[in-house]
C-alpha positions as CSV (number, residue, x, y, z in Angstrom):
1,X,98.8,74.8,99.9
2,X,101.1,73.5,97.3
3,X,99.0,70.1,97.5
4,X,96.4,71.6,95.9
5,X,96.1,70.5,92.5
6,X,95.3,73.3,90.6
7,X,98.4,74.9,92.6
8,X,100.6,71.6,91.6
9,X,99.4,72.0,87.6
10,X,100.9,75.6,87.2
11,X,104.1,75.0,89.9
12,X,107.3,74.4,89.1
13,X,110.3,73.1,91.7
14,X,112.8,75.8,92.0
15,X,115.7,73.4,91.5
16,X,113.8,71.3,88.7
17,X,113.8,74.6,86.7
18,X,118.0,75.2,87.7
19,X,118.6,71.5,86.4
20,X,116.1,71.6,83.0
21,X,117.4,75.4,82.0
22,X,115.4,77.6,80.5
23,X,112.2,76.4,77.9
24,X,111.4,78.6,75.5
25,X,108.1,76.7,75.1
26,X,106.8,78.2,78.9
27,X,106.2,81.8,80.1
28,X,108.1,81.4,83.5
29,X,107.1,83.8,86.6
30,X,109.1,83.8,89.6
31,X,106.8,83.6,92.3
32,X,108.4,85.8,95.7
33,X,105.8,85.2,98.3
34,X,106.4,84.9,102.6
35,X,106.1,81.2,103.2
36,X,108.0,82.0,106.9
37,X,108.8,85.2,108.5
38,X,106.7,88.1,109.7
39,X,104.3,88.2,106.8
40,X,104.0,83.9,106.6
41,X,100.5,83.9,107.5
42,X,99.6,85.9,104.2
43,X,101.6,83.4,101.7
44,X,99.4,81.1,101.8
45,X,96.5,83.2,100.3
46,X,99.5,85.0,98.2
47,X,100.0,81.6,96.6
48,X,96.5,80.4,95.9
49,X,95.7,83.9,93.9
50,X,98.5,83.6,91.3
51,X,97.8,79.9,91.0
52,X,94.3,81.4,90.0
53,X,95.7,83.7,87.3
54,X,98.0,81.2,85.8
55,X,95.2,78.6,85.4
56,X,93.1,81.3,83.7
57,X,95.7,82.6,81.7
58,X,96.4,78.5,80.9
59,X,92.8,77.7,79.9
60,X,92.6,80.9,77.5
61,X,95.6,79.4,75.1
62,X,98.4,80.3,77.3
63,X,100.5,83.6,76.3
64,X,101.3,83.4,72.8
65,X,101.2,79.7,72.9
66,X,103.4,79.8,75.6
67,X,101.9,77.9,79.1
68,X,102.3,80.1,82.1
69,X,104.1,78.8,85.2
70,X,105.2,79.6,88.7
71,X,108.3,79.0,90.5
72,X,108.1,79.8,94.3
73,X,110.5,81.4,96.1
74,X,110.0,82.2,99.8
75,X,110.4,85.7,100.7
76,X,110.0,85.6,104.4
77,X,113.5,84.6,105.0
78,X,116.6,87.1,105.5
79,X,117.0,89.8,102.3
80,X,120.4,88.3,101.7
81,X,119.1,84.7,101.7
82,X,116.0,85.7,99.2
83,X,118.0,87.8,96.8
84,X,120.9,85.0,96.3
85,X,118.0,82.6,95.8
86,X,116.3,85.0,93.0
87,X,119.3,85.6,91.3
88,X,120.1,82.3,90.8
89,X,116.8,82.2,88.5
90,X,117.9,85.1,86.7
91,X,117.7,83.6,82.9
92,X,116.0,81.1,84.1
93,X,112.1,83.0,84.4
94,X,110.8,85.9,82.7
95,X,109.9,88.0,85.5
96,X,108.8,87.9,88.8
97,X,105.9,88.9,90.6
98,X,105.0,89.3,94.4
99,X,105.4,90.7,97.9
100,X,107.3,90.7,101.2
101,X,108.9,93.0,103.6
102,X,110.5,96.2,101.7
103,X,114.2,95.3,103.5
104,X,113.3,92.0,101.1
105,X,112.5,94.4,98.5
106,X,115.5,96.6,97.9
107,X,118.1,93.7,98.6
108,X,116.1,92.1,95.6
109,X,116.1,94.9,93.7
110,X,119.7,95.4,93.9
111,X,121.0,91.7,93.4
112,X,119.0,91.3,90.3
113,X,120.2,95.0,89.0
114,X,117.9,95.7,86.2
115,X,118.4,92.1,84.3
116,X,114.3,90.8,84.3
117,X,111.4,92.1,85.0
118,X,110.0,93.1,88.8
119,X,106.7,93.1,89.5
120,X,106.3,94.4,93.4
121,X,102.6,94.5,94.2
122,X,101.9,95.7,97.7
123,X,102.3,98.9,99.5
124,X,105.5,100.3,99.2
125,X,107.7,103.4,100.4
126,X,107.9,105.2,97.5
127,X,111.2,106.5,96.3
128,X,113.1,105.9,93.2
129,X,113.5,102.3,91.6
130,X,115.8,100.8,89.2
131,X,115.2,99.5,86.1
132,X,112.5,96.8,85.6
133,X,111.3,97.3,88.9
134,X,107.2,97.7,88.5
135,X,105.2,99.0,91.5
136,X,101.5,97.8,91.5
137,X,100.6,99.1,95.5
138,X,100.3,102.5,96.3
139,X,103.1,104.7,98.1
140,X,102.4,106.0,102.1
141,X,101.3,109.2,100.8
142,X,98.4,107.9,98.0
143,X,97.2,105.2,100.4
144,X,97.0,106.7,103.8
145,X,96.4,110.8,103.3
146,X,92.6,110.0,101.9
147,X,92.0,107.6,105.1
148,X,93.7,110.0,107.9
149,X,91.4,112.9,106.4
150,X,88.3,111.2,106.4
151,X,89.3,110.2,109.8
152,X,89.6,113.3,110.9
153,X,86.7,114.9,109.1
154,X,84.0,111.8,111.2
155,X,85.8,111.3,113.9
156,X,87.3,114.3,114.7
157,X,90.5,112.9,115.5
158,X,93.0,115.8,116.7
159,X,96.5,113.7,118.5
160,X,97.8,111.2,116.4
161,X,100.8,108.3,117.5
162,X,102.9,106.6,114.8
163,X,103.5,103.3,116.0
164,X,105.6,100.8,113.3
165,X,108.3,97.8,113.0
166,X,111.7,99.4,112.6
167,X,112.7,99.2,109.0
168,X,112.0,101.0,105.4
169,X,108.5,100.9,104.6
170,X,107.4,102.2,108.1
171,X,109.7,104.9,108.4
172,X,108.8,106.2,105.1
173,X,104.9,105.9,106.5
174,X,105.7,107.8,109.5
175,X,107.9,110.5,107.6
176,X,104.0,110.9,104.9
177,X,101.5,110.5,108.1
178,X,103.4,113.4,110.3
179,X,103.2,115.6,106.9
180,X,99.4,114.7,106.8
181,X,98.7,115.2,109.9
182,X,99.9,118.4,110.6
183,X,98.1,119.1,107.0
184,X,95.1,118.3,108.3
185,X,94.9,120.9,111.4
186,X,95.9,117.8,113.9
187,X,99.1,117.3,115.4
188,X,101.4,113.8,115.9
189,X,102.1,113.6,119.7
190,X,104.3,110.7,120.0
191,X,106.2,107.7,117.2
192,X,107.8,104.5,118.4
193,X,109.5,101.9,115.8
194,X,110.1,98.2,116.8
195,X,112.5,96.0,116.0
196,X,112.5,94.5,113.2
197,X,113.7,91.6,112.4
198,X,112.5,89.8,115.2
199,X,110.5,90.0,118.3
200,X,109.6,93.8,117.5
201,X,105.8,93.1,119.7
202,X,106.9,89.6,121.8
203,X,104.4,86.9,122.3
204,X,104.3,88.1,126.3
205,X,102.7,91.7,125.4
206,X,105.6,93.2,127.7
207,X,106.5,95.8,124.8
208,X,102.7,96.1,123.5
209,X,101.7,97.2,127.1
210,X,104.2,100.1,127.4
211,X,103.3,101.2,124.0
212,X,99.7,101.4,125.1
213,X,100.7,102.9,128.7
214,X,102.8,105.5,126.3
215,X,99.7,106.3,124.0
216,X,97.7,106.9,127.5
217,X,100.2,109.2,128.6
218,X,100.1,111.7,125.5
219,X,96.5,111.2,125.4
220,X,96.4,109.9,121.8
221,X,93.4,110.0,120.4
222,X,94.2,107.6,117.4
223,X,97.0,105.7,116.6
224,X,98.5,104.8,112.8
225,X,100.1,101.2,113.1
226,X,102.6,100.3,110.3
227,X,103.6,97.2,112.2
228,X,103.4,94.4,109.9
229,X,102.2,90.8,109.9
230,X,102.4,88.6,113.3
231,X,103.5,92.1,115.4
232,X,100.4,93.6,114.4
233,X,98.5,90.6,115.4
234,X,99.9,90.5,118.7
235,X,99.9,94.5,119.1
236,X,95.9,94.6,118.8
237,X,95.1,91.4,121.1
238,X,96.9,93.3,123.6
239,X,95.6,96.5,122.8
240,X,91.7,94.8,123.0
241,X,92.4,94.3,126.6
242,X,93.8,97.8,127.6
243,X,92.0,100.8,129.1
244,X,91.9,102.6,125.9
245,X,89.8,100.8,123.7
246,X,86.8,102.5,123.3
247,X,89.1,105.6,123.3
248,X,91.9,105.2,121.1
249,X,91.0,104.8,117.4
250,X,93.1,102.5,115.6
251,X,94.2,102.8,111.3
252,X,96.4,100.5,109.8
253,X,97.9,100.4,106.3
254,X,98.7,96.7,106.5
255,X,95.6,94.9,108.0
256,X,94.2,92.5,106.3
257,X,92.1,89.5,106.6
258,X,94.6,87.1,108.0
259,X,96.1,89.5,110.3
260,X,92.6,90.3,112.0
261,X,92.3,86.6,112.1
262,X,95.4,86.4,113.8
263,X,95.0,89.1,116.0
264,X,91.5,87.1,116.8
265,X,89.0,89.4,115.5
266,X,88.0,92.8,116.9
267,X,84.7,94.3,117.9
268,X,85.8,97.0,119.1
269,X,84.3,99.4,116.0
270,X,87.6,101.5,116.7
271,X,90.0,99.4,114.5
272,X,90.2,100.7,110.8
273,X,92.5,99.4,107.8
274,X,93.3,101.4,104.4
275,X,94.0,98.8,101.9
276,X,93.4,98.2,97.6
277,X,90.6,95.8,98.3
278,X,88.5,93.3,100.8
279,X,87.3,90.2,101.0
280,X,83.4,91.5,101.7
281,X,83.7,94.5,99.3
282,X,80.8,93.3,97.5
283,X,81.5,95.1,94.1
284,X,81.3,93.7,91.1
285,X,85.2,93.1,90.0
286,X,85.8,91.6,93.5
287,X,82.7,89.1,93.9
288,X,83.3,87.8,90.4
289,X,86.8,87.1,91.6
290,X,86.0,85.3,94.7
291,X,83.2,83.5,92.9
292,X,86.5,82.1,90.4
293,X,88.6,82.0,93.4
294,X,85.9,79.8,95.4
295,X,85.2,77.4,92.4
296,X,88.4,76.6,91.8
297,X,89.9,76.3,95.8
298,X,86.8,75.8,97.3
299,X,85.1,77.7,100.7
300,X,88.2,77.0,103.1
301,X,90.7,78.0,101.2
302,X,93.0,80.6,102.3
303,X,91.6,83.8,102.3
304,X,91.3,86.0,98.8
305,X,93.1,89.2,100.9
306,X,94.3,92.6,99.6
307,X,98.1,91.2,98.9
308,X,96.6,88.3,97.6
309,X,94.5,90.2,95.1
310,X,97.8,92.4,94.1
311,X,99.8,89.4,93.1
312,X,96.5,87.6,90.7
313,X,97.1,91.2,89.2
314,X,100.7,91.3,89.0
315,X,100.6,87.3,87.3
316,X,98.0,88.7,85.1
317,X,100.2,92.0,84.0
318,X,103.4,89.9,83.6
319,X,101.6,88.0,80.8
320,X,99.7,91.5,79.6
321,X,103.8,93.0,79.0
322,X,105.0,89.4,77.8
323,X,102.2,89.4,75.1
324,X,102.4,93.1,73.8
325,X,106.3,92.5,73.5
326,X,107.5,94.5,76.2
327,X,108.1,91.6,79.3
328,X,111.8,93.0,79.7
329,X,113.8,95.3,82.1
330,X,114.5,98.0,79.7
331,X,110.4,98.4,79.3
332,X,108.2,97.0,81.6
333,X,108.0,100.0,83.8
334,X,106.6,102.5,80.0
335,X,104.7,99.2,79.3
336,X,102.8,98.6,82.7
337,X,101.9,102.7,82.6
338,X,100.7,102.3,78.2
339,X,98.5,99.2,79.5
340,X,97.3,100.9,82.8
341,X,96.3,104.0,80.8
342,X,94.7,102.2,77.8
343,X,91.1,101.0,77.5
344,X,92.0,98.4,75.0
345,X,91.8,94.8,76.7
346,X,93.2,92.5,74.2
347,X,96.4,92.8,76.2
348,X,95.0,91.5,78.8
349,X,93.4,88.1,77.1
350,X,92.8,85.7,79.5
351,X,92.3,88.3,82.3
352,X,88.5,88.0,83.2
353,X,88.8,90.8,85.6
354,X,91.3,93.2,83.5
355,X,93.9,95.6,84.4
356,X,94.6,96.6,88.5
357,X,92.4,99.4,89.5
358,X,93.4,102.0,91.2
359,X,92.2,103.7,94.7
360,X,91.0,102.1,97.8
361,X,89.2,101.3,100.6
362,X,88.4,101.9,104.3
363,X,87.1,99.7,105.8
364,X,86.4,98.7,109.7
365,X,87.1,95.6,112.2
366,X,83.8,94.0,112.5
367,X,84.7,90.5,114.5
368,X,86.7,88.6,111.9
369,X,85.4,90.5,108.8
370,X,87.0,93.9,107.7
371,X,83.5,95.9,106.4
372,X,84.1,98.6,104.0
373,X,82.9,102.4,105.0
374,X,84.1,104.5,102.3
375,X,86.3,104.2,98.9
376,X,89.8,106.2,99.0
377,X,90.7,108.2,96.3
378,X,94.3,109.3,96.4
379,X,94.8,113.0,97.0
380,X,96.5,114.2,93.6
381,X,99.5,116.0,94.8
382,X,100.6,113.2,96.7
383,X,102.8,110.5,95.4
């Protein structure tokens, strides 16, 4: 992807920047995206989206004069190895912007300790942050109680499993979903975590196949996956060739367009995904995004997915705090919540589709396509 010329225009080497220093004269973002890892295949699409916000933010003048630019670090590799990397750009870039695992998260968090600027964009587990940290995605509780309840309300779904990868965000998604499920009248009849690092679902479906024989034994009647990336993939092409399709809905907060791709499409018409935004949404924010996206990639691009969207609007909020003075640890957090509140859009210059919006979508497996059903909008006591 990073041979794409609009990508090469707005990128900068990691260890060019290190050797030049910093340049007053550039608005430097640094760009925390999976390249390898769990989440890899979503990079890729991760990459192509912010490109996309720094060449529009480019064409409109730049931010204050100053020309926007991305240096890439991959997050898909150890936390350890990401946050050493990070912090060796600390003074080096103004913020940074994207999304990974939440292990890769808090390690991040913690090694650059309030110094820049954080934009995290996807899903998260809620929770308390430190300074600087900005959180664009929704917590458990805001992105999956609407989806569960409507679930229950159509489908009358009654015995719920939590099925996840064994690490922060998950757990904190099965600690909400047991909450709203029991809320809801329904009742949670059986939770399994995988590892995680690592083969958590292996490439043989040995461990997918006793999860499903487990989910036949409690007589689950849906399932909430928070595995993540390649062990969701390979979780729902084994769980397409069980008994219990056709009997065991599916809901996933992390299912997006390249995992169902992954995963090899599902026509099932049991497998659901709660998520900010889809490629075949069809409103008017999103098409006018993937009409930009398209003109500038072209039709075979990586796909414009939900984590994809989230970092073109993290890029685009970096420059909104960087040109209303307030790019900096101490007040990006009061800044992003002033510009997110505010109807006045000359902060966001250069930002032909404006500030994040908030709420969701559910939306259903449909072959390779995710088609949306309903919009989500978060229950207000939840967090």
């Amino acid at each position: 992807m990073e041979s794409s010329p609009v990508v090469r225009a707005v990128l900068r080497d990691r260890l060019d920047v290190a050797v030049a220093g910093p340049d007053p004269g550039a608005l430097r973002i640094g760009l925390l995206l999976p390249l390898s890892g769990a989440l890899g295949m979503t990079g890729p699409s991760g990459l192509l989206a912010a490109s996309l916000a720094a060449t529009e933010l480019n064409a409109a003048g730049g931010v204050a004069g100053r020309a926007v630019e991305l240096v890439l670090v991959d997050a898909g590799r150890r936390p350890d190895e990401v946050a050493r990397e990070a912090s060796e750009l600390v003074g080096l870039v103004d913020a940074f912007v994207g999304f990974h695992t939440s292990d890769v998260h808090r390690a991040l968090e913690a090694a650059l300790g309030g110094r820049v600027p954080y934009v995290f964009t996807p899903p998260h587990e809620g929770g308390s942050r430190q300074p600087g940290v900005v959180l664009l995605g929704d917590s458990p509780g805001r992105q999956l109680a609407p989806a569960v309840r409507w679930l229950v309300a159509h489908r009358r779904l009654r015995r719920w499993a939590l099925v996840g990868s064994d690490y922060i965000w998950p757990r904190a998604v099965h600690r909400a979903a047991a909450g709203i499920v029991r809320g809801l009248g329904a009742e949670v009849v059986a939770t399994r975590l995988t590892p995680f690092p690592g083969p958590g679902i292996d490439a043989e479906g040995i461990v997918a196949e006793g999860i499903v024989a487990a989910l036949a034994r409690v007589r689950a009647d849906a399932v909430l996956l928070s595995l993540v990336g390649r062990d969701l993939a390979l979780f729902n092409r084994v769980f397409t060739a069980s008994p219990l399709v056709g009997r065991v809905v599916r809901l996933s907060g992390s299912l997006e367009e390249n995992g169902l791709l992954a995963a090899g499409g599902d026509d099932t018409g049991e497998l659901y995904a709660a998520m900010r935004s889809f490629a075949g949404q069809g409103d008017e924010r999103r098409v006018a995004l993937a009409e930009r996206h398209r003109a500038l990639f072209g039709g075979r691009a990586a796909v414009l997915d939900a984590y994809a969207e989230g970092c073109y609007d993290g890029v685009h909020l970096a420059a909104a705090l960087a040109r209303t003075g307030r790019l900096t640890a101490r007040d990006a957090r009061t800044g992003t919540a002033a510009l997110l509140a505010s109807t006045e859009r000359g902060a966001w210059a250069g930002a032909p589709s404006g500030p994040p919006r908030p709420g969701g979508f559910l939306a259903r497996a449909d072959g390779l396509d995710l088609t949306v059903i309903a919009p989500l909008r978060p229950v207000r006591h939840l967090r």
